[in-house]
C-alpha positions in Angstrom: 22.7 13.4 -53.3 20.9 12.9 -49.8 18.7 10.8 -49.5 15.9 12.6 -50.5 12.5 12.0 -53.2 12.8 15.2 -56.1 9.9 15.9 -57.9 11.9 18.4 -60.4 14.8 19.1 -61.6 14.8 22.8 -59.9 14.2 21.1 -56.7 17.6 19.8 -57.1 19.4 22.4 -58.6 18.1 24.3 -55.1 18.8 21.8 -53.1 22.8 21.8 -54.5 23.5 25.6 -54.7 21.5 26.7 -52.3 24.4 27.8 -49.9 26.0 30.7 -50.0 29.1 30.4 -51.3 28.6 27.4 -53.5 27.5 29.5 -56.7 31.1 31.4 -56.7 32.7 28.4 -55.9 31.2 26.5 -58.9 31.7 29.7 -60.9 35.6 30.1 -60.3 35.9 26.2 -60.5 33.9 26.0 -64.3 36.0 28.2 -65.6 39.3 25.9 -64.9 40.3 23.4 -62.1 41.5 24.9 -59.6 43.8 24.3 -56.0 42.5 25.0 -52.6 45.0 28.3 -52.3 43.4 29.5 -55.4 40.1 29.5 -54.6 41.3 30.3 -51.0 43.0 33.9 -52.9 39.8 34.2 -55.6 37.4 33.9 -52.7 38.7 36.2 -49.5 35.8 36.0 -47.7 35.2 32.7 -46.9 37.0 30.7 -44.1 38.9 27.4 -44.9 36.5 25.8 -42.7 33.5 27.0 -45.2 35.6 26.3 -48.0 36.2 22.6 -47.2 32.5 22.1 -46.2 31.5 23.4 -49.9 34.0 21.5 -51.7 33.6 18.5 -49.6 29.8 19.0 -50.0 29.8 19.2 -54.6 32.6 16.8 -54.3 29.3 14.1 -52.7 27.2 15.3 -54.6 29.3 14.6 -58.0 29.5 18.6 -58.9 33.2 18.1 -58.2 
């Protein structure tokens, strides 16, 4: 996580899926690993760019 103080656990729950597309990223992930084209099919309306940057982003913060 960054380097930040939580004072509850929702604080960091917000803090993690707060961004757009990371709830339907986890979802589509949960349900069984996945490749970057999969999600990239599953998910038409994000950019590879944004796609990268969320998985990139759960993959630092141990999610992924």
């Amino acid at each position: 996580m960054r380097n930040r103080v939580y004072h509850c656990p929702v604080e960091v729950a917000t803090d993690v899926v707060g961004g757009k597309w990371t709830a339907v990223v986890l979802a589509h992930v949960k349900e069984a690993p996945r490749r970057f084209s999969e999600l990239r099919r599953l998910i038409p309306d994000i950019s590879e760019k944004m796609l990268t940057q969320r998985l990139r982003s759960l993959e630092a913060d141990g999610l992924l």
